[in-house]
C-alpha positions in Angstrom: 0.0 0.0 0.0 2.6 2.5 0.9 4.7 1.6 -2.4 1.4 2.4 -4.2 1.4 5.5 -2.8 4.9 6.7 -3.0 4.2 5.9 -6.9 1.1 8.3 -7.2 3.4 10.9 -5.4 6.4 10.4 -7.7 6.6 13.3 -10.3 5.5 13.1 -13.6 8.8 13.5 -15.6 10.4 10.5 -16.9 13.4 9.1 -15.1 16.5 10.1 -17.1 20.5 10.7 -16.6 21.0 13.3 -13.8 22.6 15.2 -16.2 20.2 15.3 -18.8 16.7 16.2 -16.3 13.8 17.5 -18.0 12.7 20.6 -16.9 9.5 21.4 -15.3 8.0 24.7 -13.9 8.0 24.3 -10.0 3.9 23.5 -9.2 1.1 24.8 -6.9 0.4 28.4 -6.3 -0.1 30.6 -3.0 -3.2 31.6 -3.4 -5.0 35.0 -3.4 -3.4 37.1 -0.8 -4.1 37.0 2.8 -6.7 34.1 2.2 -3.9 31.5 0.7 -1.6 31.8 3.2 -4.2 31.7 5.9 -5.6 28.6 4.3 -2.0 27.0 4.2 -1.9 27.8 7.8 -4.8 26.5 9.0 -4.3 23.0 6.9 -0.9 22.9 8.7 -1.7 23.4 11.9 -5.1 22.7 12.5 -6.8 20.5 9.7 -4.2 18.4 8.1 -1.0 18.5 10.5 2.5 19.1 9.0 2.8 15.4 7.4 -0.2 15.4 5.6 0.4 19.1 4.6 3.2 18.2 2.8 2.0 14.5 1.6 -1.3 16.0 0.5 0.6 18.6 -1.8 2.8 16.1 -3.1 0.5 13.8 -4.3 -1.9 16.3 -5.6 1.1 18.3 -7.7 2.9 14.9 -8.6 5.8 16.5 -7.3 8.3 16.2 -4.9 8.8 19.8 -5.0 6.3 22.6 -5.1 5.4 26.0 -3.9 2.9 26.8 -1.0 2.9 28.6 2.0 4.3 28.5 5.6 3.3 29.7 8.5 3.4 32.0 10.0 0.8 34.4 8.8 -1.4 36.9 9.1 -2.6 38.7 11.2 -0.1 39.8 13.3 3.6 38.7 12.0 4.5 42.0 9.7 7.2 42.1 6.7 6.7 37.7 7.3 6.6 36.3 3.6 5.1 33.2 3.6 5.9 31.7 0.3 8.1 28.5 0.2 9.0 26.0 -2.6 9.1 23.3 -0.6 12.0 20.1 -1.0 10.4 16.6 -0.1 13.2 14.6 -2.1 16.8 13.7 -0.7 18.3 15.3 -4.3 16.4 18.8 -3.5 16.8 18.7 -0.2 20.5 18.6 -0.4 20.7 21.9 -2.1 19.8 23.7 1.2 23.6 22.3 2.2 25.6 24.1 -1.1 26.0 27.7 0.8 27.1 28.4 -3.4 23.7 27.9 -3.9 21.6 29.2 -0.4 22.0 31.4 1.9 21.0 31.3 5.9 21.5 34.5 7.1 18.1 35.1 9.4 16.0 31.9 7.9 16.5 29.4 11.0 12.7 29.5 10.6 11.8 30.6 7.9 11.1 34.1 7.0 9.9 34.6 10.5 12.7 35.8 12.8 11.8 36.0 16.9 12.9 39.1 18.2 16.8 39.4 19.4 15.7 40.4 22.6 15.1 36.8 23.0 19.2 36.7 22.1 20.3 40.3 23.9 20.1 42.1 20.9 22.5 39.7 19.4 22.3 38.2 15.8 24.2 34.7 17.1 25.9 32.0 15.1 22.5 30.2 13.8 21.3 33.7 12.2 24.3 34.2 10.5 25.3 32.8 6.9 29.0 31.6 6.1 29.4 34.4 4.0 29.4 36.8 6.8 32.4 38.0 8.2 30.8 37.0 11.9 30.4 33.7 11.1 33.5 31.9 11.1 35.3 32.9 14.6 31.9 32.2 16.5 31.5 29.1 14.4 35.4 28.4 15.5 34.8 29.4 19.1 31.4 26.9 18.8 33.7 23.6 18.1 36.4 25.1 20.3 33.5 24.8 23.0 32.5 21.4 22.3 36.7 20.0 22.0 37.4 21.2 25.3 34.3 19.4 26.6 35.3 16.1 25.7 37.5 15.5 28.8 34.2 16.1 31.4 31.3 15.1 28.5 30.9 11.3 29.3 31.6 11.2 32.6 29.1 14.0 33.4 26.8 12.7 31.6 26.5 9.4 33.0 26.7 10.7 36.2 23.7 12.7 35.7 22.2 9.8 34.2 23.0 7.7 37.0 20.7 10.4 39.1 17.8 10.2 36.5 17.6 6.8 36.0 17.6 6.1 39.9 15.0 8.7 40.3 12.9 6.9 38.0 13.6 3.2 40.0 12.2 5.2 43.1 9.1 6.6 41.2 8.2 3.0 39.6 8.9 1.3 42.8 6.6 3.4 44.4 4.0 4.2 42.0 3.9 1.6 39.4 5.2 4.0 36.6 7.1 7.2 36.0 7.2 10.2 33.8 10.7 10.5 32.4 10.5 14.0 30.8 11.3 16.3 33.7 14.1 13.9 34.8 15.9 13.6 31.5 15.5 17.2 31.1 17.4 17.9 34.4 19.8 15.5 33.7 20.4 17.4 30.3 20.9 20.8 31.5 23.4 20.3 34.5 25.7 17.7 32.4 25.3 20.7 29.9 26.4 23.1 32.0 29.5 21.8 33.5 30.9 19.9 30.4 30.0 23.4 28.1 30.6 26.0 30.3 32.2 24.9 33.4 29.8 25.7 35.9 28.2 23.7 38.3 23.9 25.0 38.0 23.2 23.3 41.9 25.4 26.4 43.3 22.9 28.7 41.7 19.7 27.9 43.8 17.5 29.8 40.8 19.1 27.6 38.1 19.7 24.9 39.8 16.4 24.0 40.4 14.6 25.6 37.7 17.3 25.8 34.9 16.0 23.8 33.2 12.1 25.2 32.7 13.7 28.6 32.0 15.1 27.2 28.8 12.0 25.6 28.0 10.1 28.9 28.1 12.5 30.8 26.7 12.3 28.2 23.6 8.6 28.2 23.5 7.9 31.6 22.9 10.6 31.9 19.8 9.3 29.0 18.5 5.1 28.7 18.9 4.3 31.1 16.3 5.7 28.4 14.5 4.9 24.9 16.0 2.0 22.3 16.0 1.0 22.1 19.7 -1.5 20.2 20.5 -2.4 20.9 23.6 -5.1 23.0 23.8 -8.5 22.7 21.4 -8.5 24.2 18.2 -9.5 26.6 17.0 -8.0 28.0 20.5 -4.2 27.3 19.4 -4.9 28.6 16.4 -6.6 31.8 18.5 -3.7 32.4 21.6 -0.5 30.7 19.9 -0.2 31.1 16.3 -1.5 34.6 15.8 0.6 36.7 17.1 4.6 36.9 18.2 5.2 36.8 21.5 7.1 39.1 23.5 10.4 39.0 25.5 9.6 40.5 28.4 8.0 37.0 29.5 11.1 35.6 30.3 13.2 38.8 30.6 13.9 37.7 33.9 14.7 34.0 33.5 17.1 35.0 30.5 19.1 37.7 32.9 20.1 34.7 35.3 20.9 32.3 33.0 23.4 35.1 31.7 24.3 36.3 35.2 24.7 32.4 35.6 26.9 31.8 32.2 28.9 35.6 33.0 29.7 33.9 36.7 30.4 30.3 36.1 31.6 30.6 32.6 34.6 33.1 33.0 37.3 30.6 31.4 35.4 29.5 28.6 34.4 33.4 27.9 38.0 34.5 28.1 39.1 32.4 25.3 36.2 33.8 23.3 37.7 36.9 23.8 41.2 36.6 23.4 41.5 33.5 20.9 38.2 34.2 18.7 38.2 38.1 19.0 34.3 37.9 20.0 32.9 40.6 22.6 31.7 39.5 26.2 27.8 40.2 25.7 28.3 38.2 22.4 30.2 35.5 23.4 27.8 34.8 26.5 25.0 35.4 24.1 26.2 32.9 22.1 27.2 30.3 24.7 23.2 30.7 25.9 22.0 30.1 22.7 24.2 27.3 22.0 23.3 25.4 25.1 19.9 26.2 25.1 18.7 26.1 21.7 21.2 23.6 20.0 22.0 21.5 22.8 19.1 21.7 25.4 16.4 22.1 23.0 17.8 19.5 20.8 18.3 16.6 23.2 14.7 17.6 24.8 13.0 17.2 21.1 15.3 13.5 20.6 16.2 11.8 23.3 12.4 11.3 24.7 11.9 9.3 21.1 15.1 7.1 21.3 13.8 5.9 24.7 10.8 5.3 23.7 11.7 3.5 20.5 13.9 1.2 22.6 11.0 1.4 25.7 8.3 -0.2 23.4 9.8 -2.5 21.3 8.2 -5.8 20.5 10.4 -7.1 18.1 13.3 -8.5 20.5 15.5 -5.3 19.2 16.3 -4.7 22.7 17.3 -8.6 23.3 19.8 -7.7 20.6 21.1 -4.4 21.8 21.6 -5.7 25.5 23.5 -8.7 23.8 25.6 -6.0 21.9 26.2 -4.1 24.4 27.0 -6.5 27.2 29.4 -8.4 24.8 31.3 -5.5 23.9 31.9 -4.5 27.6 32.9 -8.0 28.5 35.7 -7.8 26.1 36.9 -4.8 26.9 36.9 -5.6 30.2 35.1 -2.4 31.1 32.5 -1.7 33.3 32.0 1.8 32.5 31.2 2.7 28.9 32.9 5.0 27.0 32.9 6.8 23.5 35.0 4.5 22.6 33.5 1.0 23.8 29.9 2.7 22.3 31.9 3.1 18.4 32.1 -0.8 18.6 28.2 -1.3 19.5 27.5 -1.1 15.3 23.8 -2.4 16.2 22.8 0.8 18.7 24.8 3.3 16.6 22.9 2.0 13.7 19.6 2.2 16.2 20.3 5.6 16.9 20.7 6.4 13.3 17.2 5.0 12.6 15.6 7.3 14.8 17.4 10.0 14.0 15.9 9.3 10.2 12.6 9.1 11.2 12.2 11.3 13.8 14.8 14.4 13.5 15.4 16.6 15.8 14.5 20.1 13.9 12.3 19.0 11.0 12.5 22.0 8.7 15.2 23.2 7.2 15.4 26.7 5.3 17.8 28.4 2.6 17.2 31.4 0.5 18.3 31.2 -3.1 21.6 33.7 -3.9 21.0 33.5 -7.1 18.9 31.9 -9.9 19.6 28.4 -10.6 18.4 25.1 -11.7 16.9 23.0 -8.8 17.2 18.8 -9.2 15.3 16.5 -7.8 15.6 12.9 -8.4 14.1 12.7 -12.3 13.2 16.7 -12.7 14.9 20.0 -12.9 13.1 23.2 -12.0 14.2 26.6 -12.1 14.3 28.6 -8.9 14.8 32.4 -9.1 17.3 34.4 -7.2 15.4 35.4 -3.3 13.5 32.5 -3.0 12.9 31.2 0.2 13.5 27.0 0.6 11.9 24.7 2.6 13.2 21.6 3.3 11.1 19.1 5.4 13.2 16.2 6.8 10.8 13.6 7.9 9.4 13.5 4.5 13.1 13.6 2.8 14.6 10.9 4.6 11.5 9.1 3.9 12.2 8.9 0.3 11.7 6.0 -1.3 14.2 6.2 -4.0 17.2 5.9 -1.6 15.3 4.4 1.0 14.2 0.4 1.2 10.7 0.0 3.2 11.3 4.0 3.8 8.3 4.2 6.3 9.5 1.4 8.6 11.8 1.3 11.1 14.6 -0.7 10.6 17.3 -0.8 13.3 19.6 -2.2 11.5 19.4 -0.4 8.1 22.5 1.5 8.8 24.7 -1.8 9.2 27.1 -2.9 6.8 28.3 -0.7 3.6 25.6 -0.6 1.9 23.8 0.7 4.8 27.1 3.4 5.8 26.4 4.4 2.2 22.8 5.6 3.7 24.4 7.9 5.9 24.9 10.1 3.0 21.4 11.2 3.4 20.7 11.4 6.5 20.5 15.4 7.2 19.2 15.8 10.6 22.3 17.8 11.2 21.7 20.1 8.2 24.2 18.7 6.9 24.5 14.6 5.6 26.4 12.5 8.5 29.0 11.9 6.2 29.8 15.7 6.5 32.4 17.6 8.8 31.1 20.9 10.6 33.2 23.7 9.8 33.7 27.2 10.1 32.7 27.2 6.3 29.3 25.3 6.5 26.3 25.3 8.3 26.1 22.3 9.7 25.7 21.5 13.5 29.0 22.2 15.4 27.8 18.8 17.3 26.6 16.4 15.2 29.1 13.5 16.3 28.4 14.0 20.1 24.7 13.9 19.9 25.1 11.1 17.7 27.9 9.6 20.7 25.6 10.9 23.5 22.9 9.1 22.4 24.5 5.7 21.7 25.9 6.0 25.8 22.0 6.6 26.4 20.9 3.4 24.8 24.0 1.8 26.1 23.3 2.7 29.6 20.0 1.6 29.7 20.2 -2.1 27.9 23.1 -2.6 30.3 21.7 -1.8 33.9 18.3 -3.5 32.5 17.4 -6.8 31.5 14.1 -5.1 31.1 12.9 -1.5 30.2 9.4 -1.0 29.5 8.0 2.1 28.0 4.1 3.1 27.7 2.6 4.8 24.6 2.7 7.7 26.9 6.4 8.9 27.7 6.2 7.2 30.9 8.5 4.0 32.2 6.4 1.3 33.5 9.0 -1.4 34.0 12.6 -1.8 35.7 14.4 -5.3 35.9 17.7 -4.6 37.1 20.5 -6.9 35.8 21.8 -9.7 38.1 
């Protein structure tokens, strides 16, 4: 059934040499103005969710490519332009990757930019393209950050998952199940804190406890105008959270002590931004906030709850096999504390990890505006895009596609095994960028794409070998714990 229908949404140009595409005129329209992009709205938030917003255009145009609209839109978001031509193929999508071909100055979403209050007036690395003379030392000061924390990273991170995962024992012991959301997100932000910036959030009282829910906030109201909710009852999301920008002075206060926090705790790592990367106090702390909270925080919050969960509800005897993995590798290194390395040898959870990453990535939408004209390919067409136009690349859909990918809508723990399946990882983008690729100064791609992809694998690690059992409900709760002998 789902082969049928990737046919009826596969373009209508015959497959030829990539060299030789035939061209077509990118289709759909955006509407009459005001009503078309209020329409596209509506279908994507309220009527038809982002999927089958995008799946729905597809197969109507016959096109893995197409224009429409994204919110947001009217009434309230002024100077926004809506209009997108949309990339649903992994040979479109890549363009948004060629900074020859895009640029990314201000389009992390889209034409929509949240205010920089939310940043302290500061235009920080995600807002700025390569091209820009900012770019490269705060880009360079970025990896820096992440290089120096490789000597605390693991070990602070399993130590604070050694306090969530014990927190959860106590809460299933006691009440038959536990919520692991709060936990994880705690465990996040303090092993954040130290191995990025040094500082210890339990001597803050403020942060400490509640570090964690200040980020949240401070990520929610960038990022509602712009995000499927769910919830509240439509059409009241549509009414309170999509309408409108929200302001900064809602967490004007929480943002002041996470920079008092970062300005107090953080004086060694914002010294070398000074002195090695030339980059000004209020920027670089700017920057080191937006870093941990919106890359790193805000990523792992968005991921990690689905790699649990994928490993916390399987039926299939995946996590037979990972525990196996796992437990075997330790035993022959004659460890009993993992490591990055004794996790590079666990093919089966990297390749786990990988999967859900595919399916289930982090930031789904990716944006690039076109510096010039030029001709767009997807897998059999070519299609001219003009010089300004705004791209919109939706990953779930991309890494869906069933030209590169076998059985795309399954998943398939071990798809990444093997070299036919390291080929794969030429396509998968989560980090805007393939995971073939290097993050560097020149390139947009995230500064940390090999330690979320590490981080992660010590996750499922950790789990499959202090568990012989790990049960998950369709909720994101933990409703089992058996302990290993």
């Amino acid at each position: 059934m789902l082969s049928a229908i990737s046919m009826m949404m596969r373009p209508s140009c015959a497959s030829t040499a990539t060299s030789s595409l035939p061209a077509r005129p990118i289709p759909g329209s955006y509407g009459l103005p005001l009503i078309g992009p209020l329409k596209d709205r509506l279908d994507y938030f309220w009527f038809q969710g982002p999927e089958t917003f995008f799946r729905s255009r597809m197969a109507t145009h016959k096109s893995t490519v197409f224009r429409t609209n994204m919110p947001p839109t009217f009434p309230f978001f002024v100077g926004v332009d809506s209009r997108v031509v949309a990339l649903l193929d992994c040979s479109s999508f890549s363009a948004l990757f060629d900074p020859s071909l895009v640029d990314k100055r201000n389009v992390l979403v889209g034409d929509y930019m949240p205010s920089l209050d939310f940043t302290g007036n500061t235009r920080v690395v995600v807002y700025l393209d390569p091209s820009e003379p900012g770019h490269s030392p705060v880009k360079s000061f970025c990896l820096d950050l992440l290089k120096s924390s490789a000597k605390v990273w693991v070990s602070e991170f399993l130590r604070n998952l050694d306090l969530m995962l014990a927190s959860i024992e106590s809460d299933v012991a006691k009440n038959g199940s536990a919520g692991f959301v709060i936990p994880l997100q705690k465990c996040i932000f303090s092993f954040l804190c130290i191995s990025l910036i040094g500082a210890d959030p339990s001597a803050s009282p403020d942060v400490g406890e509640l570090g964690f829910a200040m980020l949240d906030k401070w990520l929610a109201l960038q990022l509602l105008p712009t995000t499927k909710v769910g919830v509240i009852p439509q059409p009241l999301e549509e009414l309170l959270l999509h309408s409108f920008p929200f302001p900064f002075f809602l967490v004007s206060g929480a943002y002041r002590k996470l920079y008092e926090f970062v300005e107090k705790g953080g004086q060694e790592v914002i010294e070398r931004a000074e002195k090695d990367y030339g980059l000004k106090k209020d920027e670089a702390i700017h920057n080191i906030l937006f870093v941990l909270g919106f890359n790193a925080f805000g990523g792992f919050s968005v991921f990690l709850p689905s790699l649990i969960t994928t490993v916390g509800r399987d039926k299939t005897g995946l996590q037979g096999k990972l525990r196996e993995e796992v437990r075997r590798v330790m035993q022959s290194r004659g460890e009993s504390v993992l490591s990055f390395e004794a996790a590079r040898e666990m093919e089966l959870v990297r390749s786990t990890v990988y999967e859900v990453l595919r399916l289930n990535p982090p930031v789904p939408l990716q944006y690039g505006r076109a510096r010039a004209g030029f001709e767009l390919k997807s897998h059999e067409c070519s299609y001219r895009v003009e010089k300004g136009e705004l791209l919109c690349g939706y990953q779930p859909l991309a890494m869906r596609d069933p030209v590169v990918f076998d059985r795309p809508e399954d998943f398939v723990p071990d798809r990444f095994l093997g070299s036919a399946g390291k080929e794969l990882l030429n396509y998968l983008f989560w980090s805007n960028g393939p995971q073939t690729g290097t993050p560097t100064p020149a390139n947009k791609q995230c500064a940390a794409k090999d330690y979320v992809v590490e981080t992660a694998c010590l996750l499922v690690a950790e789990i499959v070998n202090r568990y012989d059992e790990f049960v998950c409900d369709e909720s994101v709760n933990v409703t089992k714990l058996v302990k290993k002998e």
